[in-house]
BABA-861398 format. One record per residue (C-alpha): residue number from 1; residue in one letter; y negated, x, z negated. Coordinates in Angstrom, 3 decimals, always signed. Layout:
BEGIN
pos code v u w
NUM a Y X Z
...
***
This chain:
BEGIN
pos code v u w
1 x +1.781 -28.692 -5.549
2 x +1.981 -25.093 -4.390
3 x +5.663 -24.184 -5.030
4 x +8.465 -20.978 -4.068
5 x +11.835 -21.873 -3.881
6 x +14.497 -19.085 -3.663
7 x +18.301 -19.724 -2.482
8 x +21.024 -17.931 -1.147
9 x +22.002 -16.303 -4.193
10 x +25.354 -15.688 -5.473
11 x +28.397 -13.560 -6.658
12 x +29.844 -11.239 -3.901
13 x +32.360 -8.073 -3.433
14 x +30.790 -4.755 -2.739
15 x +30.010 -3.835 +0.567
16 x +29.846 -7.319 +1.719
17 x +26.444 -9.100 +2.652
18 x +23.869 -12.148 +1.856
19 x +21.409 -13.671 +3.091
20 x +18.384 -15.080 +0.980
21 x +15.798 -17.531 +1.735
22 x +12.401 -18.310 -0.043
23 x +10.518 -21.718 +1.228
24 x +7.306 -23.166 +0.263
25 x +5.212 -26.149 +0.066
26 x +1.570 -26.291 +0.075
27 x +1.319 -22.708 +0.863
28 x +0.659 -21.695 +4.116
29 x +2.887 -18.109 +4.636
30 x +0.959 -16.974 +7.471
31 x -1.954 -15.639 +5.875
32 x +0.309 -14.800 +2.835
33 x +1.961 -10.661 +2.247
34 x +5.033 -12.093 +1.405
35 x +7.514 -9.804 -1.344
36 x +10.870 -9.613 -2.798
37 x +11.148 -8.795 -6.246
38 x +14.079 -8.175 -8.960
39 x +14.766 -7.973 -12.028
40 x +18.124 -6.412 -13.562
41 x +18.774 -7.022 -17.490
42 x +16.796 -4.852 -19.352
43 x +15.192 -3.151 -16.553
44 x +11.275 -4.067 -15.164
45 x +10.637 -6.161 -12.283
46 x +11.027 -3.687 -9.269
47 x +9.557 -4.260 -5.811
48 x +12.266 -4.442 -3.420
49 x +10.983 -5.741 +0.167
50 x +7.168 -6.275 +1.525
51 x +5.950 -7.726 +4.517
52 x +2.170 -8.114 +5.516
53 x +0.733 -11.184 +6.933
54 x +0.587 -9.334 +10.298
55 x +4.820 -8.164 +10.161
56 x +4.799 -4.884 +8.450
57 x +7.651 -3.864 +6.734
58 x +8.127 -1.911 +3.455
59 x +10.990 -1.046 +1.418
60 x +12.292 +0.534 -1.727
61 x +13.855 +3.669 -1.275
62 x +17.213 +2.399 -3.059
63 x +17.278 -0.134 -0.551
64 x +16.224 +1.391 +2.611
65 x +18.737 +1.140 +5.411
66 x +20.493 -1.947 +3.749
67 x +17.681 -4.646 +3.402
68 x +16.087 -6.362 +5.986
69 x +13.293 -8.410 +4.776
70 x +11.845 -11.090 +7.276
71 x +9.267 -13.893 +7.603
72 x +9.106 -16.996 +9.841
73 x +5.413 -18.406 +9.918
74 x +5.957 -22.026 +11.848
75 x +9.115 -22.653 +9.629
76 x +7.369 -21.591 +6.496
77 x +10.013 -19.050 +5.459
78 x +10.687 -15.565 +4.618
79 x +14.153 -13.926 +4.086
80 x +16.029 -10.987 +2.669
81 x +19.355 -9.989 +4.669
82 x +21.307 -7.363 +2.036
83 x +23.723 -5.625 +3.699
84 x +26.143 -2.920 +1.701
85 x +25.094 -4.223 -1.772
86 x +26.293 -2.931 -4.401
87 x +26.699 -3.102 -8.075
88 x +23.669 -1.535 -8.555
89 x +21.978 -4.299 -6.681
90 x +22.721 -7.013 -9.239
91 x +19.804 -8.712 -10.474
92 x +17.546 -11.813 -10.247
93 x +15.415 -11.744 -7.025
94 x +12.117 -12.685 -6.870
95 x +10.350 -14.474 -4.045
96 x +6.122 -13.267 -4.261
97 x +3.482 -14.562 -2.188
98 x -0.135 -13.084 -2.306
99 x -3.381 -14.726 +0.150
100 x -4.009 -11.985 +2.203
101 x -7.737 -13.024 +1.743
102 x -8.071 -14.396 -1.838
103 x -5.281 -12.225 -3.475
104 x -3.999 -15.637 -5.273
105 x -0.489 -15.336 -6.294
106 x +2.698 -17.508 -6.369
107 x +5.999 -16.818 -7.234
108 x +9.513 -18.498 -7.408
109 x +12.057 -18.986 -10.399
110 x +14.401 -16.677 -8.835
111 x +17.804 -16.554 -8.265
112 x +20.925 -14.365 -9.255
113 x +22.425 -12.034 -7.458
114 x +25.625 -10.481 -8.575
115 x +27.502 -7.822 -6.686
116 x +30.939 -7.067 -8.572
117 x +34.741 -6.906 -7.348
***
C-alpha cells in the first residue's frame, strides 16, 4: 500500500529548531518532486519547501533562510530542518509526493507543529 508518514513534530520555544521526517512505502522517492506543505487554522494549505527528483530546491519566501528541505533516495526519505521558527510557523505540515513522470500524487496525515514560549 502506497503510504507517507510524517514525524518529528512537536511543541517548541521560539528561535529554537526541528527536524522533520516523511518516509514511505511502496513509493519509490527517486523519481518523486517531493513537497512540504502546511496548514495553519483557518488559513489554506501553503507550499512551504520543494525539491525536484533531480535536488532542486525551492522555498517560500516566509521561510527562506530558515528551512532546509532535503531528500535521501536509497533511504527513502525526505526532511525539513526549521531553524528560527517562530509563532508564525505553527501549523500542521504536510509531507507531498508527485511521479515526476505520471504526476500521481500521495500525501501524509500530517503532523503538528507548534512554536510558542
Amino acid at each position: 500500500q502506497e503510504q507517507l508518514m510524517e514525524s518529528g513534530g512537536g511543541l517548541v520555544q521560539p528561535g529554537r529548531s526541528l527536524r522533520l521526517s516523511c518516509g514511505a512505502s511502496g513509493i519509490s522517492f527517486s523519481v518523486h518532486n517531493l513537497a512540504w506543505y502546511r496548514q495553519a487554522p483557518g488559513k489554506q494549505r501553503e507550499l512551504v519547501a520543494f525539491i525536484s527528483a533531480s535536488g532542486s530546491s525551492s522555498y517560500a519566501d516566509s521561510v527562506k533562510g530558515r528551512f532546509t528541505i532535503s531528500r535521501d533516495n536509497a533511504e527513502n526519505t525526505a526532511a525539513l530542518l526549521m531553524n528560527s521558527l517562530k509563532p508564525e510557523d505553527t501549523a500542521v505540515y504536510y509531507c507531498n509526493a508527485q511521479n515526476h513522470w505520471t504526476a500521481r500524487e500521495f500525501w501524509g496525515h500530517g503532523t503538528q507543529v507548534t512554536v510558542s514560549s
